[in-house]
C-alpha positions in Angstrom: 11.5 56.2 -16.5 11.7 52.2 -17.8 10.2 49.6 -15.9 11.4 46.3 -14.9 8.9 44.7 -17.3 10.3 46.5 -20.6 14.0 45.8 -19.3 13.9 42.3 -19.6 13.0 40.4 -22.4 11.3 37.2 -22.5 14.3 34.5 -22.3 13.9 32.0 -25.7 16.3 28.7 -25.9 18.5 28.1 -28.4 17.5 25.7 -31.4 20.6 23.9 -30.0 19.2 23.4 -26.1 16.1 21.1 -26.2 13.9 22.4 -23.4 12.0 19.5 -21.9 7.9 19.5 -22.1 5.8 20.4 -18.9 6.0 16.4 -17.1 3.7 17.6 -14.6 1.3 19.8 -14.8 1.0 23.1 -12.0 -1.3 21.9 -9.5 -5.1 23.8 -8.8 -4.4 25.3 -5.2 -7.6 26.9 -3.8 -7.3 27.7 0.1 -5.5 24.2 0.4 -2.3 24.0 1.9 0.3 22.9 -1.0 1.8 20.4 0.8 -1.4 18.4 1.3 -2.1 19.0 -2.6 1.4 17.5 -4.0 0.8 14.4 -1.1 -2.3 13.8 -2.5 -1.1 13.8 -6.4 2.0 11.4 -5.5 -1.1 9.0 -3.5 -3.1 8.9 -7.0 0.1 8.4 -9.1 1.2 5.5 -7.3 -2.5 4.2 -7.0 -1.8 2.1 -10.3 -4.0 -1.1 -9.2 -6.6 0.1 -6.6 -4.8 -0.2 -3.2 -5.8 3.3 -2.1 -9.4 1.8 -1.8 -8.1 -1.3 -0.1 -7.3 0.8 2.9 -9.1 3.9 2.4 -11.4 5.1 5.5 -14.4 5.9 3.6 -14.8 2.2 1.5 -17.4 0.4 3.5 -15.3 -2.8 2.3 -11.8 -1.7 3.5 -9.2 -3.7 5.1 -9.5 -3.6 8.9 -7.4 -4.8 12.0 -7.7 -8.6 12.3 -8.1 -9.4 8.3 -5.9 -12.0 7.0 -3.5 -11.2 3.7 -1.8 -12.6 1.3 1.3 -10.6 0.2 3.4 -11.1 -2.5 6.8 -9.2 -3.0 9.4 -8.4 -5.6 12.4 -9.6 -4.3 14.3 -7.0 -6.7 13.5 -4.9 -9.4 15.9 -6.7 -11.8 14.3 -10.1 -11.4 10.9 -11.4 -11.9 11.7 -13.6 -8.5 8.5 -12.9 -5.5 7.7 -13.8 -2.1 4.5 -13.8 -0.2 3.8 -13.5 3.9 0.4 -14.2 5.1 -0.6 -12.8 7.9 -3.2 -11.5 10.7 -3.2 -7.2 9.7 -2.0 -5.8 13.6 -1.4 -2.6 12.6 -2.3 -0.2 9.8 -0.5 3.4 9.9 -1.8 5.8 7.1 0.4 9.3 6.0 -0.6 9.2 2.8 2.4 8.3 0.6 4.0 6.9 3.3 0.6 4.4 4.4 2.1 0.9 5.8 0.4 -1.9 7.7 1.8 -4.6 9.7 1.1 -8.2 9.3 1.9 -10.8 11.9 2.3 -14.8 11.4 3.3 -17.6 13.5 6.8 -19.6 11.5 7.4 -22.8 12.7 6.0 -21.5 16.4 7.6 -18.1 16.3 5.9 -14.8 16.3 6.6 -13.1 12.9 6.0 -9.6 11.8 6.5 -7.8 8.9 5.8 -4.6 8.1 4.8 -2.7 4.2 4.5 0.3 2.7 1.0 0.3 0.6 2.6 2.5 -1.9 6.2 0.6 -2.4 6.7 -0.4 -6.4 8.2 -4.0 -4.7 5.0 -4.8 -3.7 3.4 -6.8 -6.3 -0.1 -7.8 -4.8 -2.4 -7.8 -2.2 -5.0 -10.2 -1.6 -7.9 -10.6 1.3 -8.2 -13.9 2.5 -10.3 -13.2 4.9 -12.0 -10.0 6.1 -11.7 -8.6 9.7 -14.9 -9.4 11.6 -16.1 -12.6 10.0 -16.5 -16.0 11.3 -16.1 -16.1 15.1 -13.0 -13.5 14.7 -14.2 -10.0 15.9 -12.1 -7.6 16.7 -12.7 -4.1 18.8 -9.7 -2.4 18.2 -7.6 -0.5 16.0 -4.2 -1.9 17.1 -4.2 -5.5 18.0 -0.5 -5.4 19.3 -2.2 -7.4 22.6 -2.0 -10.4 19.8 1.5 -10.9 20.7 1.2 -12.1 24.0 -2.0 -14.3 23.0 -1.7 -15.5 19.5 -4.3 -18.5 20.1 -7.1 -16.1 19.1 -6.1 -15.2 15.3 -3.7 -17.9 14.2 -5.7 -20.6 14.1 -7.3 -20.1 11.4 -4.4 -19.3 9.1 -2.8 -23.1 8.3 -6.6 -23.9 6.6 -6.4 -20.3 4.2 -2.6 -21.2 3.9 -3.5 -24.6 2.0 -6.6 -23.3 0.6 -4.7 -21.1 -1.3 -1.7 -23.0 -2.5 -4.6 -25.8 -3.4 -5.9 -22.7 -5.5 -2.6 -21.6 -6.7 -1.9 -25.3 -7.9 -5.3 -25.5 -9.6 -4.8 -22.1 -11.5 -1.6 -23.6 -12.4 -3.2 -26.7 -14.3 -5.8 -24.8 -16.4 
C-alpha cells in the first residue's frame, strides 16, 4: 500500500509563472488567539511616526480626555492640499486598528466635533497643545460628552493656543 505522501509530488512553477516572494512573514502564535496577533501586526505596521504611544495606556505621557490638539489632514491622497481642527479631545475609543478620538471646537459660536481614526494614512500629524490636567483644566473623566451642554469650562482657552500657534507657524515660515 502507497501513502498519500508518495502520491503527490511537491508542486514546482513553471520558469514561465513568476511566483511572488513571501510579503509577510507567518506570524509566531503561541497560546494567543490569531486574531489578536494579525490586529496587533497591522497596529505596528501602520505605527510609521509614533502615534501608537500618543494614545497608548501604558505611556505615563499619553494623550488624555480634556487635552487640546492640533490636527492636520490630507485632504486627498492625490494632492499635497491639508487641513487642521483644533480641538478639546472628548472622546478617545481604542480597537486597535480601528483606535479613533473625538475632538470638539467652538466655530464662530457653534459646537463642532470631529471625529479620527489614529491609524488613517489621511492623517498627516498630531500635535499636543496642551496636555489634559494642566493649568486650572482638570478633568475626572473618561468621556467628557457633559462638555456639550457647558462648553465655558474648556473653550476658553483655545483662541490664545489658536494664535500661539499660527504666530509659530508664521515664524517657522520666516527662518
Amino acid at each position: 500500500m502507497s501513502t498519500a505522501a508518495e502520491a503527490a509530488p511537491k508542486y514546482t512553477a513553471p520558469a514561465s509563472i513568476q511566483v511572488p516572494a513571501e510579503q509577510f512573514p507567518a506570524p509566531k502564535v503561541t497560546r494567543k488567539n490569531l486574531i489578536d496577533v494579525v490586529s496587533q501586526e497591522q497596529v505596528q505596521r501602520a505605527n510609521v511616526d509614533g502615534r501608537m504611544e500618543l494614545f497608548s495606556r501604558k505611556n505615563p505621557n499619553r494623550i488624555q480626555p480634556g487635552s487640546v490638539l492640533l490636527v492636520e489632514t490630507l485632504n486627498s491622497k492625490a494632492k499635497e492640499s491639508t487641513s487642521t481642527f483644533m480641538g478639546v479631545v472628548i472622546a478617545i475609543r481604542r480597537k486597535g486598528l480601528e483606535t479613533t478620538f473625538t475632538l470638539r471646537n467652538l466655530v464662530m459660536k457653534v459646537g463642532v466635533e470631529q471625529r479620527f481614526a489614529l491609524y488613517s494614512p489621511m492623517l498627516k500629524s498630531i500635535k499636543v497643545l496642551q496636555q489634559a490636567g494642566s493649568k486650572d483644566i482638570k478633568f475626572r473623566r473618561a468621556k467628557l460628552f457633559y462638555l456639550r451642554d457647558q462648553p465655558g469650562k474648556a473653550f476658553q482657552s483655545l483662541q490664545s493656543l489658536w494664535k500661539q500657534e499660527q504666530a509659530e507657524k508664521v515664524a517657522a515660515k520666516k527662518n
